[in-house]
N, C-alpha and C positions, 0 to 999 in steps of 0.2 A: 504494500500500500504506500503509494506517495506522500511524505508528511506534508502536512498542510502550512501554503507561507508563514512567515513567525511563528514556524516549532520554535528556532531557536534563541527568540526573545530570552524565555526566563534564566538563560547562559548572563547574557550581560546583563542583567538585574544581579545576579550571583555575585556575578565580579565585580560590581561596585559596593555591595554590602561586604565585600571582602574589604576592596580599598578603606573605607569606613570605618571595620572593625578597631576594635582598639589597638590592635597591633598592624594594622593594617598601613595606607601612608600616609607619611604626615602631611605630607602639601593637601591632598585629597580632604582630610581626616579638620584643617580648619578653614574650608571655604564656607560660604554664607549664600545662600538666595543670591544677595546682596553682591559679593565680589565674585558668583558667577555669571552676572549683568554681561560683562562686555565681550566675555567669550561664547555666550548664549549670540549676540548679535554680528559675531565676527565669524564664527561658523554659520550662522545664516549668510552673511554676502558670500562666505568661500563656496555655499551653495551654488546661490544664483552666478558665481564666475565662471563653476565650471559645466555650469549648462550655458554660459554664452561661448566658452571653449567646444561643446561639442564635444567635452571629451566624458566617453561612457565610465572610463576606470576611475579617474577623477569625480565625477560624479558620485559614483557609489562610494568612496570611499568616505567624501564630505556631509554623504548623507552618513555615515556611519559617527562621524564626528558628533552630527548635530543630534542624531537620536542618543550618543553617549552622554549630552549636555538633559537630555530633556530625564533619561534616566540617572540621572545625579540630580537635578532637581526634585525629584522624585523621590527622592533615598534620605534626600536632608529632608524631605517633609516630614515624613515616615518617621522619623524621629523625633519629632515636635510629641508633647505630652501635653497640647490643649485641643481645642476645636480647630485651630487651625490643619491640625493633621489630614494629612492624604497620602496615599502611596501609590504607587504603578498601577496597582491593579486598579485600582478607583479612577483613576487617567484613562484607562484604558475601558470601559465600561462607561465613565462618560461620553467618550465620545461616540461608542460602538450607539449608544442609543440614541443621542443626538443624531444621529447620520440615519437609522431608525424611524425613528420619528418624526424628522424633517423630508423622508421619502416616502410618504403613505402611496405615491404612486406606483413604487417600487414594492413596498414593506406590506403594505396594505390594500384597500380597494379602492382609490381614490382614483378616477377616469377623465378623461379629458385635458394629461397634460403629455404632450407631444413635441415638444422644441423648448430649446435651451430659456427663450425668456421666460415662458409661463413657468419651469423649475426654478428661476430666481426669482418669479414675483409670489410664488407659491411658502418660497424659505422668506421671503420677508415677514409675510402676512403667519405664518410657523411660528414667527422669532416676535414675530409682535404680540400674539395673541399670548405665548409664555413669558414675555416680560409683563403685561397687563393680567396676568396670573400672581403672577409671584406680587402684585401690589405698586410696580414702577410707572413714575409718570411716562406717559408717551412722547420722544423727543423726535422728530427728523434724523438728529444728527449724532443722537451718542451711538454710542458702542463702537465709533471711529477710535483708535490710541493712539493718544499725546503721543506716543512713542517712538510713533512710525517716521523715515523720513520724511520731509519739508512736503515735497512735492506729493509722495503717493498721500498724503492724509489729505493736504487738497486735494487731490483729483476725488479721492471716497466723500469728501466733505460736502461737494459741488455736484459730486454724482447724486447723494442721497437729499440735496435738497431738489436737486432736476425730478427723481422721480415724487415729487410731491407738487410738482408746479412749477416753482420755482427757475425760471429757466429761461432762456432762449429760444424762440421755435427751432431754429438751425443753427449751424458753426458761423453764420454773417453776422450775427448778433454778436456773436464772442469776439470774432474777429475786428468788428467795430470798437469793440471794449478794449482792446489790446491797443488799437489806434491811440484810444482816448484818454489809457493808461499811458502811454508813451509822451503824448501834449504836456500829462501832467507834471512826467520824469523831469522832462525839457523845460520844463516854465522853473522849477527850483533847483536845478543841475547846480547852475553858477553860483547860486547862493550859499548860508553858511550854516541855514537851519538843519541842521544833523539829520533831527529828529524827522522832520518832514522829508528827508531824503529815504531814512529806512522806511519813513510811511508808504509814497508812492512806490519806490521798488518794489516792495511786498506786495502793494496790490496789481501792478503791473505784472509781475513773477503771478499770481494767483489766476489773473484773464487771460495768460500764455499757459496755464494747467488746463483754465476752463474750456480753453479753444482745444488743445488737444482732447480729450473726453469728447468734446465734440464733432471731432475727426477721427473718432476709435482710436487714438493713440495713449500707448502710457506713456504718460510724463516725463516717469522715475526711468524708468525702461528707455527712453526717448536720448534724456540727459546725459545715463549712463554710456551710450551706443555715442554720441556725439562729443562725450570725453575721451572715450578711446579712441576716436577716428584722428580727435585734435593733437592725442599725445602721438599717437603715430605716424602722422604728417610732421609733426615738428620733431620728430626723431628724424624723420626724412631729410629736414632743413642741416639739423645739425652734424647729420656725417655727409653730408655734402660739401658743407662750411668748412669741416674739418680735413678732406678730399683737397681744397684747397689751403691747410694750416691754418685755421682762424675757427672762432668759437661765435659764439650770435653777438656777443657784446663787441667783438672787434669787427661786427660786420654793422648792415643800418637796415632798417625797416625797409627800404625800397626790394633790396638785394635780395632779403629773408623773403616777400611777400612774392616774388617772382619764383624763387625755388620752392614754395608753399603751391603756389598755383601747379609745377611740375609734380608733386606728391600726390595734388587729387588728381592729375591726368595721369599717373601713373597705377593708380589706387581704380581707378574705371576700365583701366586698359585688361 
């Protein structure tokens, strides 16, 4: 008989309550919720890099990272002696029954949803009806995390007040608004009010989120694709520069922005 995907979950459940144990390791044995924050979100991007690599071994291996973060999270709960307590298993049954219960078309008898939107306006109306259970006021926009980067929480922000109304009929609206954010950039550019600079930016940066969402585009996804293009064209520039002994600062903008132009034509060919 074939074991069934995640036989071999309760192995690394093992081997981290071993890490933990008293004799177990010490680096493991004093982290916190708390100081495993930033390797929780740093094994998430090594995720997302190496699916924009493409590469399958890479891939798997950083999913292995990130599920070894969520069970170590998990292990230090398990050991809390209040109400705060949870462990794997309770992880792991929350959300088998969320996924459950938010598929009654699947899980249950529920008829007439057949394409992707009605499954997402199906889990909101799911997700609503169980927070107005448990006694929560009904908000548009929570359940977005402060947490998330800049951009993807606007684009969720902006998405979940569009499906309420809220909105533009089309991307021309948006696109107007990005105009209009830009007049506003320009009118206090040269000046000295600080304040008013990071104000327009921010909302200018937020009607270039709401314009993508309105052209199917992710934002975060957008940014990140056009950072990397930037750094590898300007790597282009610089062993160029260096092809003829010189570095960017002994070279001048005119010079740079000509071998920059050869990097996308070289980058398309």
């Amino acid at each position: 008989m074939t074991p069934t995907a995640g036989h071999t979950l309760p192995r690394l459940v093992e081997i981290m309550d071993r890490l933990l144990a008293p004799d177990g390791c010490p680096w493991d044995r004093e982290q916190t919720l708390t100081s495993l924050r930033p390797f929780l979100v740093e094994e998430t991007y090594e995720v997302l890099e190496a699916i924009d690599l493409d590469n399958a071994t890479l891939h798997c291996e950083e999913l292995g990272d990130l599920l070894m973060q969520i069970v170590f999270h998990a292990a230090i709960a398990a050991r809390r002696d209040n109400a705060q307590r949870f462990d794997m298993d309770m992880v792991i049954a929350g959300i088998s029954e969320k996924l459950v219960r938010r598929h009654p078309h699947v899980f249950a008898d529920t008829t007439g949803i057949d394409n992707p939107e009605q499954v997402l306006a199906q889990w909101e109306q799911i997700k609503a009806k169980e927070k107005a259970d448990a006694g929560a006021k009904p908000r548009a926009l929570d359940g977005v995390p402060v947490g998330l980067p800049a951009l993807a929480r606007a684009q969720k922000i902006s998405s979940r007040a569009g499906k309420v109304g809220f909105d533009w009929p089309s991307w021309h609206g948006s696109l107007d608004k990005v105009r209009e954010e830009v007049g506003e950039v320009a009118e206090i550019a040269d000046g000295s009010d600080d304040a008013a600079k990071h104000h327009e930016i921010g909302d200018l940066l937020f009607a270039v989120v709401n314009t993508a969402r309105k052209l199917g585009v992710d934002a975060e996804q957008a940014l990140r694709d056009a950072t990397t293009r930037f750094q590898s064209r300007f790597s282009y520039v610089e062993d160029a520069l260096a092809a003829q002994g010189k570095s960017p600062k002994q070279s001048n903008l005119e010079e740079m922005d000509a071998l920059w132009n050869l990097a996308k034509q070289n980058a398309t060919r």
